[in-house]
C-alpha positions in Angstrom: 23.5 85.9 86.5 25.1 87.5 83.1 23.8 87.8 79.8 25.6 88.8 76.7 25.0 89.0 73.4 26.5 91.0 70.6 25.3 94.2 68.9 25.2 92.7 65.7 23.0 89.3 66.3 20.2 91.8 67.7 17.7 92.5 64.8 15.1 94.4 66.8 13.9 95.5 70.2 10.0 95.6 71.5 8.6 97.5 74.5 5.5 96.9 76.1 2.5 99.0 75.0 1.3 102.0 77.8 -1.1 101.0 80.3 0.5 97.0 80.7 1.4 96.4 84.1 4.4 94.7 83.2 7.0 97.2 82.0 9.1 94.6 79.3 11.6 95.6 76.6 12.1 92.9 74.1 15.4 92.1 72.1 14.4 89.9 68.5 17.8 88.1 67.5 18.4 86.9 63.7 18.6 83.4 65.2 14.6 84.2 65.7 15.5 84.3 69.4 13.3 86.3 71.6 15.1 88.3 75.2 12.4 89.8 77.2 13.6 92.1 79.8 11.1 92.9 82.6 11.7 96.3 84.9 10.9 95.7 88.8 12.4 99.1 90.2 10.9 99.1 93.7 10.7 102.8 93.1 7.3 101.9 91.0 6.0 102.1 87.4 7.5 105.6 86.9 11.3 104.6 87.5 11.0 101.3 85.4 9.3 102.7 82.3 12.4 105.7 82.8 14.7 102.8 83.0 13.5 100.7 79.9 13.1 104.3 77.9 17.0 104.5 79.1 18.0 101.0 77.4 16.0 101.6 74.9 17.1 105.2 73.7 20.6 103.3 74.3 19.9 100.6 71.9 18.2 102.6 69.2 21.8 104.9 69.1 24.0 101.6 68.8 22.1 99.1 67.0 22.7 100.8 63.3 26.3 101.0 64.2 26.3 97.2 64.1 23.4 96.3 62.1 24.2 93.2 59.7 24.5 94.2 55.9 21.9 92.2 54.0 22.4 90.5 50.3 19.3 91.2 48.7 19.8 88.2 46.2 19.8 86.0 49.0 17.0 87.4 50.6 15.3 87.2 47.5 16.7 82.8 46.9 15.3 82.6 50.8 12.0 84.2 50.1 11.1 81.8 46.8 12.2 78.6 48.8 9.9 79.6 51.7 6.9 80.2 49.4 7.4 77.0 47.4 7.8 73.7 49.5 8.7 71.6 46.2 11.2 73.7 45.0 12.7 73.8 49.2 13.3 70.3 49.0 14.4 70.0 45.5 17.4 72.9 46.7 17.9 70.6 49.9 18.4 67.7 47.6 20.8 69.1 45.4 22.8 70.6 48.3 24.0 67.5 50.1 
């Protein structure tokens, strides 16, 4: 099985907390799609939380090279529709 996606659609990553006994890194994509990763080394616990440290070290150094440049007057348009229902459907009106 293959999975790919590109740098740029990943908005965040996750890792479990110490002390879980499942050792999961999560990948958050701007499409509010969640990638969980679990880490079954048969060497044990040690080797897969070295492992997931490893992609995640390696993510954390290429992420910014990618990240998505945000307009903040749109994020500011998306955050009024979102807190006002009314004025959501009145912009959906208008737009078709």
């Amino acid at each position: 099985m293959s999975l790919s996606h590109r740098y740029a659609d990943i908005k965040s990553q996750k890792i479990s907390p110490e002390g879980k006994p499942k050792i999961q890194l999560q990948l958050v994509l701007y499409d509010n799609v969640n990638l969980t990763f679990q880490f079954v080394q048969p060497d044990g616990p040690v080797s897969q939380i070295e492992a997931r440290n490893q992609v995640k070290e390696y993510l954390l150094e290429l992420l910014p090279r990618f990240k998505r440049q945000t307009n903040p007057e749109l994020e500011e348009k998306n955050r009024i529709l979102s807190e006002n229902p009314g004025l959501l459907r009145l912009y959906k009106v208008s737009s078709i």
